[in-house]
N, C-alpha and C positions, 0 to 999 in steps of 0.2 A: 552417580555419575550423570551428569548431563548431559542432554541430544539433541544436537544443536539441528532444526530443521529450516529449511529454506522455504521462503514465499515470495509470490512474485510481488513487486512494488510499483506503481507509477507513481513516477516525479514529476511534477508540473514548475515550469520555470515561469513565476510571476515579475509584473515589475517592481513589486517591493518582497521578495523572496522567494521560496521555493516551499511545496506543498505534496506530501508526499502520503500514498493510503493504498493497503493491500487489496491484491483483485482473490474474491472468493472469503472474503469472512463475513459473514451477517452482524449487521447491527453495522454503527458509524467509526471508522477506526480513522485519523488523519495527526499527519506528526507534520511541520512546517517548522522553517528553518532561514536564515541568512542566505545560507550554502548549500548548495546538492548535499556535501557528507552532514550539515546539520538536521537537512529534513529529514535523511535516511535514519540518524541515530534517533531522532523524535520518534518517530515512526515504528524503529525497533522494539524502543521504550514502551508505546499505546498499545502497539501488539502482545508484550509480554504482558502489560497489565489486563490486557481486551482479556486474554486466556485463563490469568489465575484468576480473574474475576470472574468470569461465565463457561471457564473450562475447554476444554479440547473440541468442544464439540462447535466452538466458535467458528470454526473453520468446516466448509464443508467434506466431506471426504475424501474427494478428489476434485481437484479444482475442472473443470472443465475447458478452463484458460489455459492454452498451451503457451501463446505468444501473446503479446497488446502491440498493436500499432498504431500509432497515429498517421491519419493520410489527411490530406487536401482535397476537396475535387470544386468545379465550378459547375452551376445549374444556368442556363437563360432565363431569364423571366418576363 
């Protein structure tokens, strides 16, 4: 039976698509897509192969990422 685990993802909205790569796995995982749902299932896709290909331990133990946000801020220069 299968276990299905969750991971967190940032989606990046480009202007010729969307680019999407887990927070907390070592080594380069990124899945890119048309659509939000295209990059997410890309992305599902590199992760399952990131794993049978270098194993569980792809993923740190505990991600240390609770949340991602992106802010804005302005500097003077």
């Amino acid at each position: 039976m299968a276990v299905e685990k969750h991971y967190k993802v940032v989606v990046e909205k480009h202007a010729d698509g969307y680019v999407a790569y887990p927070l907390g796995m070592r080594g380069v995982v990124v899945g890119q897509g048309d659509s939000y749902e295209a990059a997410l299932a890309d992305v599902r896709s590199a992760i399952r192969f990131h794993i049978e290909t270098f194993g569980p331990e792809a993923f740190e133990d505990e991600s240390p990422i609770l949340e991602a946000f992106v802010a804005e801020t302005g500097i003077s220069l």
